[in-house]
C-alpha positions in Angstrom: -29.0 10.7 -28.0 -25.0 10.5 -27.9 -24.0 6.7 -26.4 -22.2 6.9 -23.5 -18.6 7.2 -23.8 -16.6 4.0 -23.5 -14.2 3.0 -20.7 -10.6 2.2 -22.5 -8.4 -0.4 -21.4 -5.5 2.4 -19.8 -8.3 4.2 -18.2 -9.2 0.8 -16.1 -6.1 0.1 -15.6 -5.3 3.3 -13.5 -8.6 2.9 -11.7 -8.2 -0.5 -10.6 -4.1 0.3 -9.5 -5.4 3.0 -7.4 -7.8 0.8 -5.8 -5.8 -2.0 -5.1 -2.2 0.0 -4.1 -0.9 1.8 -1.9 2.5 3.0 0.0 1.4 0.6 3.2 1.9 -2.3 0.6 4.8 -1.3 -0.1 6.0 -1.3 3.6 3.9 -4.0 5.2 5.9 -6.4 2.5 9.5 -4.8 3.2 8.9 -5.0 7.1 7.8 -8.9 7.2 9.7 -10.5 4.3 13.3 -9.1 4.9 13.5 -6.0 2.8 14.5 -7.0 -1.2 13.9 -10.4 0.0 9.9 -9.5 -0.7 10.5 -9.0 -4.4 10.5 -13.0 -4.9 7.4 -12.9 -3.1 5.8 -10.3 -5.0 6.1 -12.0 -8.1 5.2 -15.3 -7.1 2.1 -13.6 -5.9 1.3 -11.5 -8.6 1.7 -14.4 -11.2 0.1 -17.2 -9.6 -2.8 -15.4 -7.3 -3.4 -11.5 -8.5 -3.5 -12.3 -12.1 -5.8 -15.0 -12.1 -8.2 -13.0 -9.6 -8.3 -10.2 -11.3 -9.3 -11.6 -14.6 -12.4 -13.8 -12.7 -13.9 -10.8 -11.4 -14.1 -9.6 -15.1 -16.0 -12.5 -16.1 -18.2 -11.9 -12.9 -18.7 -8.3 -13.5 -19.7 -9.5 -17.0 -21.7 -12.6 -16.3 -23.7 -10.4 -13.5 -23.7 -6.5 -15.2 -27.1 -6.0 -14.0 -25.9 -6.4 -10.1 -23.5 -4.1 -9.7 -20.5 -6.1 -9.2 -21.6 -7.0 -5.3 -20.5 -10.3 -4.7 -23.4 -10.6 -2.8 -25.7 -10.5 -5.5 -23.2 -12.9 -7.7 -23.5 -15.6 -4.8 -27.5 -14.8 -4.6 -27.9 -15.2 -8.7 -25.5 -18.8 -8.2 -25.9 -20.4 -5.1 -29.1 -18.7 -3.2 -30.4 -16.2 -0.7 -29.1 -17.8 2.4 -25.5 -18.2 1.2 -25.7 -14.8 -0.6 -26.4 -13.1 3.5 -23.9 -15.0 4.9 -21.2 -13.4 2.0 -22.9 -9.7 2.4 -22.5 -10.7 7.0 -18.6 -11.3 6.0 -18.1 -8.6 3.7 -19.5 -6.2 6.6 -17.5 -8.4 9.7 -14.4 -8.2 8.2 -14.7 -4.6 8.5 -14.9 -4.8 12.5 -11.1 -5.1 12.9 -10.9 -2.8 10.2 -12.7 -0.3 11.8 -10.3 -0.8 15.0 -7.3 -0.4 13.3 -8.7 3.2 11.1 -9.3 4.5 14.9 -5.7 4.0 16.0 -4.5 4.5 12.8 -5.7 8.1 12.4 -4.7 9.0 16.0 -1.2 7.5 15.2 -1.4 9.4 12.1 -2.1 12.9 14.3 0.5 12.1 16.4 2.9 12.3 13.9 1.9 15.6 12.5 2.0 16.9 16.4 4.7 15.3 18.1 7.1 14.6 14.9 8.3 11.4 16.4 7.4 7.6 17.1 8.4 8.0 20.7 6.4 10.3 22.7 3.4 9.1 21.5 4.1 5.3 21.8 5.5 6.0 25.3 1.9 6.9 26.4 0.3 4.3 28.8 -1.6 2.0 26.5 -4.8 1.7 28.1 -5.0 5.8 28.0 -4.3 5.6 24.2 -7.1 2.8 24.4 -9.9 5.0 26.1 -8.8 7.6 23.2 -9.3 5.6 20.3 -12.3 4.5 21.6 -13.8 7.7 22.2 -12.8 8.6 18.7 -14.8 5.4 17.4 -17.8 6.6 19.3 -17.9 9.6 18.0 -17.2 9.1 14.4 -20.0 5.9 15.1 -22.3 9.4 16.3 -21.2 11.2 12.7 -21.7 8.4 10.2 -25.4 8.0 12.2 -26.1 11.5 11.3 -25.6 10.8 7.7 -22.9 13.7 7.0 -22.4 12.4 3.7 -19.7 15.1 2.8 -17.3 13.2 4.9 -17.2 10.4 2.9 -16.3 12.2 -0.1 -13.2 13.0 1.7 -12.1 9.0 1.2 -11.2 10.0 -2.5 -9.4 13.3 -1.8 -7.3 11.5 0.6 -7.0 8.1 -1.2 -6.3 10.1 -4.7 -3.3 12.3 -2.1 -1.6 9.1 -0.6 -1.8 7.5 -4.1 -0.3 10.1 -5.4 2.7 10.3 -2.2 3.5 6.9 -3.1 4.9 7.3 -6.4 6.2 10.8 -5.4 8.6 8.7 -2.2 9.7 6.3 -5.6 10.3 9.3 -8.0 12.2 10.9 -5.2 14.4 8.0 -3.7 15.9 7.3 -6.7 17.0 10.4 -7.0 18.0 11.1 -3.7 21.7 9.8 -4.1 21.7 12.2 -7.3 20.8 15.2 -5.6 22.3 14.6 -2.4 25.2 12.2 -3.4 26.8 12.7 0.3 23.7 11.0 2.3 23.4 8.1 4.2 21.7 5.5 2.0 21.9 1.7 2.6 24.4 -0.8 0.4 22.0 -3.3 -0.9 23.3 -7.0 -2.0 21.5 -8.1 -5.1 23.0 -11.7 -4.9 20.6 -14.9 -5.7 21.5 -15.7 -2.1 20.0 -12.8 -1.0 16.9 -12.2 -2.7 15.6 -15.2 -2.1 13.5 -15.7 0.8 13.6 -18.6 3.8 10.6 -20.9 3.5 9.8 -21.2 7.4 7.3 -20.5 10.0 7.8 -17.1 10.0 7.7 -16.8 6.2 4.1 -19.1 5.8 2.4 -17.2 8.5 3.0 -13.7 6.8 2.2 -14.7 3.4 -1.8 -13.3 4.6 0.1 -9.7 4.5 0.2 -9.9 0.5 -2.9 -11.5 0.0 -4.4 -8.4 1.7 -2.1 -6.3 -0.1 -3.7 -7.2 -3.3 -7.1 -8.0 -2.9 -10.3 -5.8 -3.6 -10.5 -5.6 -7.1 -13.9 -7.0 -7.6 -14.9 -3.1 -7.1 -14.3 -2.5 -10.7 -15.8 -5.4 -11.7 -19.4 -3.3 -12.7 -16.9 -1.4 -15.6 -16.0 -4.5 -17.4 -19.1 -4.1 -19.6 -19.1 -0.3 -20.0 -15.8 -1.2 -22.2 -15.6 -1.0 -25.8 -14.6 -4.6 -26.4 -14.3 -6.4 -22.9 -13.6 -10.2 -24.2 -9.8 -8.2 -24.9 -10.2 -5.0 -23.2 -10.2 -6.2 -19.8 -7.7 -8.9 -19.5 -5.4 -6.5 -21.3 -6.1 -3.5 -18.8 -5.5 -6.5 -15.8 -2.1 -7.5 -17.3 -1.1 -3.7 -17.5 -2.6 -3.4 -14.2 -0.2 -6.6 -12.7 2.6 -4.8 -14.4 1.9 -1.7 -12.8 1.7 -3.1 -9.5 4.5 -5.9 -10.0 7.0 -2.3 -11.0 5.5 -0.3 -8.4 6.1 -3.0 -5.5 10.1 -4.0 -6.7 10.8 -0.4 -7.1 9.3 1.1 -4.0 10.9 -1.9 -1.8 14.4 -1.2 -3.8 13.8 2.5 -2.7 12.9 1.5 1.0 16.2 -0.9 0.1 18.4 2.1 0.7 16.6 3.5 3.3 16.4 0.7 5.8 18.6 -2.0 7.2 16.9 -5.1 7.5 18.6 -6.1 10.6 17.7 -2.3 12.1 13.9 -3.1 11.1 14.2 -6.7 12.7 15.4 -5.4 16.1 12.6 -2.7 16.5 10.1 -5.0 14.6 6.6 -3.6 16.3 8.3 -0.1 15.7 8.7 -0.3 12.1 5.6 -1.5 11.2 3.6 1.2 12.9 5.6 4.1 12.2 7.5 2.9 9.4 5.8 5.2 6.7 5.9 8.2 8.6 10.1 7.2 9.0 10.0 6.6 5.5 9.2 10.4 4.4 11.0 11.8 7.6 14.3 10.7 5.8 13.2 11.9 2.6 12.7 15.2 3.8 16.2 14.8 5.5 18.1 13.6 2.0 16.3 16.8 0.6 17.3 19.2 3.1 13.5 20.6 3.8 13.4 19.1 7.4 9.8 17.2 8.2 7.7 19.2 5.5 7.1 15.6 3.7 6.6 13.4 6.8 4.2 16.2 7.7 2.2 16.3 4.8 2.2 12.6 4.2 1.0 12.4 7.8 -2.0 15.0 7.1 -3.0 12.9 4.1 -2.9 10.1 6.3 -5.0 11.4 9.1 -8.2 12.8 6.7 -7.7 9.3 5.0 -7.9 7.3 8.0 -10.6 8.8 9.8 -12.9 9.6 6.2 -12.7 5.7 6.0 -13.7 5.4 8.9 -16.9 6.6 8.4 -17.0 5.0 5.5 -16.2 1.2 7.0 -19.0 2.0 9.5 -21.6 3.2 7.3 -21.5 1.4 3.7 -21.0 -2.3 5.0 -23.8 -2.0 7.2 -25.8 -0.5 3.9 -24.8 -3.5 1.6 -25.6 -6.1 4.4 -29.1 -4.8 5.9 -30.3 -2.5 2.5 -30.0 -5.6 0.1 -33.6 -7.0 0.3 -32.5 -10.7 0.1 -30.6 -10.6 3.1 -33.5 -9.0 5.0 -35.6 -12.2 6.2 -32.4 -13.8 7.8 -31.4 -10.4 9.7 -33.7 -9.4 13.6 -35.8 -6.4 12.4 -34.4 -4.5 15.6 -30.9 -4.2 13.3 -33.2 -2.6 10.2 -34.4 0.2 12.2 -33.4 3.3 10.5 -33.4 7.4 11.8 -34.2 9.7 10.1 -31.0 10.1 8.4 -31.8 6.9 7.0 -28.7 5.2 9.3 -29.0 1.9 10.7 -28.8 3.1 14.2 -28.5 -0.2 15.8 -26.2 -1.9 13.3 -24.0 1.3 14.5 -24.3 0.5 17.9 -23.6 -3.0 17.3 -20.3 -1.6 15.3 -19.4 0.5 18.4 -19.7 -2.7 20.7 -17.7 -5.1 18.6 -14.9 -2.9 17.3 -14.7 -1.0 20.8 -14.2 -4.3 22.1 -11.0 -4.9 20.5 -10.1 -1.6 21.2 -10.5 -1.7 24.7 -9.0 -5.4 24.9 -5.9 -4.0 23.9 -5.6 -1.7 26.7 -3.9 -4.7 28.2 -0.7 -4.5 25.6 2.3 -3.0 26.4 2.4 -0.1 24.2 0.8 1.4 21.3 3.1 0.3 18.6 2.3 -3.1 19.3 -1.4 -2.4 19.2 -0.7 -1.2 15.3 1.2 -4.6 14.9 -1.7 -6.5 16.3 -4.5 -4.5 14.1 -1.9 -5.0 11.3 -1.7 -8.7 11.6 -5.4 -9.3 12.8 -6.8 -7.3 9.8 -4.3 -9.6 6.8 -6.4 -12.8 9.0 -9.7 -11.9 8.6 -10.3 -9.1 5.6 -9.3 -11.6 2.9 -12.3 -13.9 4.0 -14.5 -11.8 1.9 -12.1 -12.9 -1.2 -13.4 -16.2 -0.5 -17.1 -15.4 -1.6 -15.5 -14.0 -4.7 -13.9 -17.2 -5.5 -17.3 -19.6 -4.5 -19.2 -17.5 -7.1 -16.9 -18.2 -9.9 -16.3 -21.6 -9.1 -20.7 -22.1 -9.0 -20.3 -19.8 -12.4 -18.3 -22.4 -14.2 -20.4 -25.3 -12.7 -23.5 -23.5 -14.0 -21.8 -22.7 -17.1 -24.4 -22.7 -19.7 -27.0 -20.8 -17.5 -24.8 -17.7 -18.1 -23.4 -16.2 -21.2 -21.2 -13.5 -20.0 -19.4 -11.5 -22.7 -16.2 -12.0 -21.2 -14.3 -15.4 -20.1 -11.4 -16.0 -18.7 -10.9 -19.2 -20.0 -13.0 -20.7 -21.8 -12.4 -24.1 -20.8 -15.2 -25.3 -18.4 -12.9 -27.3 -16.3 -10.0 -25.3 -15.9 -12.1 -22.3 -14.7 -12.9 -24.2 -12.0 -9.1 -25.4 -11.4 -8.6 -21.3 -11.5 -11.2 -20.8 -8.9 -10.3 -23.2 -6.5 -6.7 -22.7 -6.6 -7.4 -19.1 -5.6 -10.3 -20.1 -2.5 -7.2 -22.6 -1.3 -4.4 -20.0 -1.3 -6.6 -17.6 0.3 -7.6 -19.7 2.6 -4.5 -21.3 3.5 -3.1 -17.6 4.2 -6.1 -16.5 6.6 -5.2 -19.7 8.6 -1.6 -19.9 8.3 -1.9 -15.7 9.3 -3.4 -16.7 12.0 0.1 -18.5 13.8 1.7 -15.3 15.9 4.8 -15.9 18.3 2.8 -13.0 20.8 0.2 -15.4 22.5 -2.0 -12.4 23.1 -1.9 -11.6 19.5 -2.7 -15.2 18.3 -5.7 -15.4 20.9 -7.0 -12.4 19.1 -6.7 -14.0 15.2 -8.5 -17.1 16.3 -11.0 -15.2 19.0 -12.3 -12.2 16.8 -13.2 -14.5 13.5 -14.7 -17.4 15.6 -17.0 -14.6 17.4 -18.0 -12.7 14.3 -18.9 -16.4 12.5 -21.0 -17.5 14.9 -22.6 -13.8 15.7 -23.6 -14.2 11.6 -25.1 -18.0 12.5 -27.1 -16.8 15.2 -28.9 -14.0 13.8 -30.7 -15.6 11.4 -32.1 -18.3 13.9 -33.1 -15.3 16.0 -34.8 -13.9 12.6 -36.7 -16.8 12.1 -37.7 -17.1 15.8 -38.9 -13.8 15.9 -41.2 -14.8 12.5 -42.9 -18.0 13.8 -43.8 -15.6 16.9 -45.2 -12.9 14.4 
């Protein structure tokens, strides 16, 4: 029988960048650091948090082959089943305010393509955009219940699209003033001065917006051992991949750079960070004389994404949390009933009641661009919790050290692995907490309200589980 064919380091490399980036990145960074001021910060993240990340989940995925890469299972197989449910609860409550923010983001997304402007849609009375959004949640809650799983295949054609429109925007800025020599493009000052940052308040509490940016590569962590040598392979496909992304995040915000006027962005701050992409290929379209066809089909490609991961984010957390049989004793039966479509019909209808409620608490904003900002800001708080687990399993990997002999290290000092993995838990969760600071006292109610509620909804259910035992 032929052996399977063997994963080379190039080929991870373009699988993991297309997990981890995106154009958002790119924008989210520009729009809270200060334009080219965010290039510092780039690097200083990619060096001293992405690098060393990326190269523990390849020890992970190779310590743990047999699992899958779920961090769930690498916290069960190191530190026990009780921990190991309350990493698969985060990895799935992180994904409530995600959930919110894929519901306004594909109708923001749809406006676009409609109206061809940030105005008329963000001039609609917010808690009518509100009762929208959360009509669309409901009903995509009703489609991932039916178990249409074509949908979700959608995720990649859309994810591969906008991957694929973010290097095009790069490739095309730069040669925008080439082409159309006589445009409008902004004078950029490359000075010391300029490019580096100011270390304040405002500065700390958006530092969460990177970590976000480059978190989630533990879902490649089940290739590391399908490689042909991982012990070099993979930490050579994870520099490439840093490089990639380190290139792909100066040049994209150098692009943006003479696009956008920082002190334009600043003045319509809840603006730019809600319609900023859409802007962004408006202007292309402009430099290259073919109107809104750009904006439009970057906007398409953003609407199919949006609302495909939508289903997604309802359906598969839900799976991982309630289908893994460890967590099962710690979870109310009621929440393992399945249909027919094999759905968890009541962890849906818990999704609908918690992500609707952010929804519908932010009918009380004033306007739908500063809903985005809020999802925007609330989602860099609480998604890089899950990164946490990530970080506990390595550390209890390197404490159990001799119990596992995975083909890869990282480094193969004991001690210092451990310095590696609790550097990265600190940073990450010194940016969750710091994120959660926000000038807009509504906004900052909601970062400390929605984590404290989803916490202690995880504590409770298993007391109620083990109530509803001792009754049986």
């Amino acid at each position: 029988m032929k052996e399977n064919k063997k994963i080379s380091s190039t080929t991870l490399t373009f699988m993991a960048f297309s997990t981890v980036w995106g154009f958002g990145n790119i924008l989210n960074g520009f729009v809270y650091f200060n334009g080219i001021q965010v290039i510092f910060s780039w690097i200083l993240m990619f060096v001293l948090y992405f690098v060393p990340y990326a190269l523990m989940v390849g020890e992970l995925g190779s310590a743990f082959k047999e699992s899958n890469g779920g961090v769930s299972s690498w916290i069960n197989s190191t530190m026990g089943r009780k921990l190991a449910y309350y990493a698969g609860w985060t990895y799935w409550a992180v994904h409530i305010t995600y959930i919110a923010s894929k519901s306004s983001g594909g109708l923001k997304a749809l406006s676009w393509v409609v109206f061809q402007n940030a105005e008329t849609y963000d001039s609609f009375p917010t808690h009518i955009v509100q009762l929208v959004t959360f009509a669309v949640l409901i009903l995509f809650c009703f489609i991932a219940s039916r178990g249409l799983n074509p949908l979700k295949k959608l995720t990649t054609i859309a994810g591969s699209s906008m991957f694929v429109m973010s290097l095009l925007y790069i490739l095309m800025m730069f040669a925008a003033p080439v082409i159309n020599p006589g445009a409008q493009y902004v004078k950029m000052d490359f000075s010391f001065k300029n490019l580096i940052p100011t270390f304040n308040v405002g500065y700390l509490t958006s530092l969460s917006i990177l970590v976000f940016a480059v978190g989630g590569c533990e879902k490649i962590s089940p290739y590391v051992n399908k490689m042909e040598k991982p012990s070099k392979d993979f930490p050579k496909g994870m520099i490439m991949l840093a490089v990639m992304v380190v290139i792909c995040a100066i040049l994209g915000t150098i692009a943006m750079g003479l696009m956008f006027d920082p002190a334009e962005i600043n003045k319509n701050f809840d603006s730019y960070v809600s319609n900023g992409s859409y802007i962004a290929f408006q202007k292309l379209g402009q430099y290259y004389h073919v109107g809104n066809f750009f904006m439009i089909i970057y906007a398409l490609c953003n609407a199919i994404g949006q609302f495909s991961t939508l289903v997604l984010s309802i359906d598969a957390p839900l799976r991982i949390l309630l289908g893994n049989e460890g967590s099962k004793e710690f979870v109310p039966s009621g929440l393992l009933k399945q249909n027919k479509y094999g759905a968890y019909v009541n962890g849906i209808k818990m999704v609908a009641v918690l992500s609707g409620a952010i929804i519908l608490v932010q009918s009380f904003v004033p306007g739908a661009a500063v809903v985005l900002r809020q999802l925007t800001k609330l989602n860099s708080v609480c998604m890089p919790m899950r990164y946490l687990w990530v970080f506990a399993a390595y550390i209890a990997l390197r404490v159990l050290n001799d119990k596992f002999n995975p083909e890869y290290r990282f480094v193969k000092n004991r001690k210092l692995g451990i310095f590696f993995g609790a550097w990265c838990f600190l940073v990450t969760a010194a940016c969750c907490i710091l994120g959660v600071y926000d000038a807009d006292p509504f906004t900052m109610v909601l970062n400390i309200v929605t984590p404290v509620v989803l916490v202690a909804l995880g504590l409770i259910l298993p007391a109620i589980a083990k109530r509803e035992r001792a009754k049986a």
